[in-house]
C-alpha positions in Angstrom: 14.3 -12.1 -7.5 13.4 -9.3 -10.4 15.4 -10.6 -13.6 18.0 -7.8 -14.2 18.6 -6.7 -17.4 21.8 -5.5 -19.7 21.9 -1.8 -18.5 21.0 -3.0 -14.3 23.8 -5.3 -14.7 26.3 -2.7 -16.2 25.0 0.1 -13.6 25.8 -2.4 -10.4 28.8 -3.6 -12.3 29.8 0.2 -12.6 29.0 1.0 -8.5 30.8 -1.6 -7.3 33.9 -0.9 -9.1 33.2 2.8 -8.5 33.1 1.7 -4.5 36.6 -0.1 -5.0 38.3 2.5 -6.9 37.0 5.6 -4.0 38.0 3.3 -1.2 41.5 2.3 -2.7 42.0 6.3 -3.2 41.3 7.3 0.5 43.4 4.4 1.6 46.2 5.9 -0.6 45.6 9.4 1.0 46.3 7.8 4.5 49.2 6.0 3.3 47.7 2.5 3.4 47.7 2.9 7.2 44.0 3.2 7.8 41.8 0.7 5.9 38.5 0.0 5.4 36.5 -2.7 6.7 33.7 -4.5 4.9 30.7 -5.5 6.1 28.1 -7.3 3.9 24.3 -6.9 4.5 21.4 -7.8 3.0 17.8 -6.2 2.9 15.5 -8.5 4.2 16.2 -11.8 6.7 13.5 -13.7 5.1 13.4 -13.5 1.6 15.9 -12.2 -1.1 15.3 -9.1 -1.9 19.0 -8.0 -2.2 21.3 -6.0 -0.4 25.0 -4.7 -0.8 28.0 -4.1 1.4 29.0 -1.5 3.7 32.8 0.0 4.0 33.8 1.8 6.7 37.3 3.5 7.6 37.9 5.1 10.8 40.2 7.1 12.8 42.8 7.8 10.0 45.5 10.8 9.8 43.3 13.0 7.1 39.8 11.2 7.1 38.0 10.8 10.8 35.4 8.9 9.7 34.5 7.6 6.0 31.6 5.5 4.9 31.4 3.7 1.0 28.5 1.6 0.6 27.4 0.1 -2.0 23.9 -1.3 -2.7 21.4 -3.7 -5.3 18.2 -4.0 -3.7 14.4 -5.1 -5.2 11.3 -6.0 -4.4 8.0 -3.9 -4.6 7.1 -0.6 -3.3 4.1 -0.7 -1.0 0.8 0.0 -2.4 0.7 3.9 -1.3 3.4 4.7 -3.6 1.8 3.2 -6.7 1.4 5.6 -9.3 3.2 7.8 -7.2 7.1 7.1 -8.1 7.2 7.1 -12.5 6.8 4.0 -13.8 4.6 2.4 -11.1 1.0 3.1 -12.5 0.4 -0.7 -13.1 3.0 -2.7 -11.4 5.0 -1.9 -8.2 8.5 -4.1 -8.8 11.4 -1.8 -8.7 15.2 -2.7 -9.1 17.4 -0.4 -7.6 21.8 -0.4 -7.3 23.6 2.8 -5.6 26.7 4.0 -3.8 26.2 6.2 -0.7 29.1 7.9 0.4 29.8 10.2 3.4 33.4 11.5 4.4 33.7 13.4 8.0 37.6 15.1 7.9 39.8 15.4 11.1 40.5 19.0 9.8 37.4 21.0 11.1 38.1 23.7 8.1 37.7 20.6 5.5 33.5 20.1 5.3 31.7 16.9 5.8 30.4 15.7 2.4 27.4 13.5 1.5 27.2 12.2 -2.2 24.8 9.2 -3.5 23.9 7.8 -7.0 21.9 5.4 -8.0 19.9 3.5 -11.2 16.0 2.6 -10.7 14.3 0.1 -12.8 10.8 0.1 -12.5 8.5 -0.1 -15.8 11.8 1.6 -16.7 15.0 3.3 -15.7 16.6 6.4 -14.3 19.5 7.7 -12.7 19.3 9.8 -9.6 21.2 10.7 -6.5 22.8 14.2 -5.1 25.6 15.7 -3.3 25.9 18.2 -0.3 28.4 19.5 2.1 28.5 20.6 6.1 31.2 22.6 7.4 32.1 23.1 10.9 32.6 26.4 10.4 30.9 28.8 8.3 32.6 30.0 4.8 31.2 32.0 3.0 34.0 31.6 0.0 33.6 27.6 0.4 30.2 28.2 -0.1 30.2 30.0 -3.5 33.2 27.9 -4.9 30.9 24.5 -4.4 27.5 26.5 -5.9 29.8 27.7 -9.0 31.1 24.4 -9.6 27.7 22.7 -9.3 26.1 25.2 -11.4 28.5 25.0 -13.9 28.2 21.1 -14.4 24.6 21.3 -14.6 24.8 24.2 -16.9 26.4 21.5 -19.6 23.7 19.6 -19.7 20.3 22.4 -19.3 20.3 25.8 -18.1 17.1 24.8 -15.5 18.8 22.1 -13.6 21.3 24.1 -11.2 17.9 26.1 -10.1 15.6 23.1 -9.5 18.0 20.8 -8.3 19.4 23.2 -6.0 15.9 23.8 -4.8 15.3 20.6 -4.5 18.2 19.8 -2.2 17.6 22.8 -0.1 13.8 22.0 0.6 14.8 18.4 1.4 17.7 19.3 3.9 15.6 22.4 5.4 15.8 22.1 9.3 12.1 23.7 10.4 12.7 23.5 14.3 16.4 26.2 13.9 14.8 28.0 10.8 17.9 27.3 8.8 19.6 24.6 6.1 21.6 22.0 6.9 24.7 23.0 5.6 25.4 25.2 2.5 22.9 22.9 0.0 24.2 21.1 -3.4 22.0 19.2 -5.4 19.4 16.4 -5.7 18.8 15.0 -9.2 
């Protein structure tokens, strides 16, 4: 196992309670009717090398389908990547924690959203992640109100990161074989 330090323990510390505090929300929303169920997982069968815990609720009154997952994973990158992800130039070992979050509405009007975060330790450490949505139906007001907002958040912190990370997201989630998006786009940072 990779010896963790201060800041990988607060950031795993921080997505797990993050995890609890989403899921106990949505299971106010539905009235404490629906709940989630947890699952625990872990990455590989044969040695440690982490792993996390999946929550999934289902069939609620607002919420058709919601997934909260939570994640700590290491080990080391194969020998392609070296060089290739920062920090990696002379030793492969990476740490990694995250929440992944998807949400799929029984309103057809309310989009699907994906959001993920996550810290990375490798020579040394970053925080990453994105958020996009997928309507059902097409809206073109929807679509403008999310782009504001998103602009406007990374606008507090530098003018550049709305257009590149917005870029970024869009190249990622580009469908080649229908020409199109997938959805209306957020952000990758």
């Amino acid at each position: 196992m990779m010896k963790t330090d201060l800041k990988q323990e607060l950031a795993k510390q921080w997505f797990k309670n993050l995890q609890m505090i989403i899921c106990k929300n949505i299971e106010e929303i539905e009235n404490n009717k629906t709940i989630f169920k947890s699952k625990n997982w872990s990455r590989n069968k044969e040695k440690n090398e982490g792993g996390g815990e999946s929550r999934l609720l289902e069939n609620g009154k607002v919420f058709d389908r919601v997934g909260v997952n939570f994640s700590e994973v290491y080990g080391k990158f194969p020998k392609n990547l070296k060089g290739k992800i920062p920090g990696t130039k002379y030793n492969n070992n990476f740490w990694a924690s995250g929440i992944s979050i998807v949400m799929h509405m029984k309103n057809p009007n309310v989009p699907a959203m994906h959001f993920n975060t996550r810290y990375i330790k490798t020579s040394y450490g970053w925080f990453g992640g994105g958020i996009d949505v997928t309507p059902c139906l097409k809206d073109e007001k929807l679509r403008k109100w999310f782009h504001k907002n998103l602009k406007n958040m990374c606008d507090r912190h530098d003018k550049k990161y709305y257009k590149n990370y917005s870029k970024w997201c869009e190249k990622y989630f580009y469908l080649p074989h229908r020409k199109e998006m997938r959805g209306i786009g957020g952000i990758f940072f």
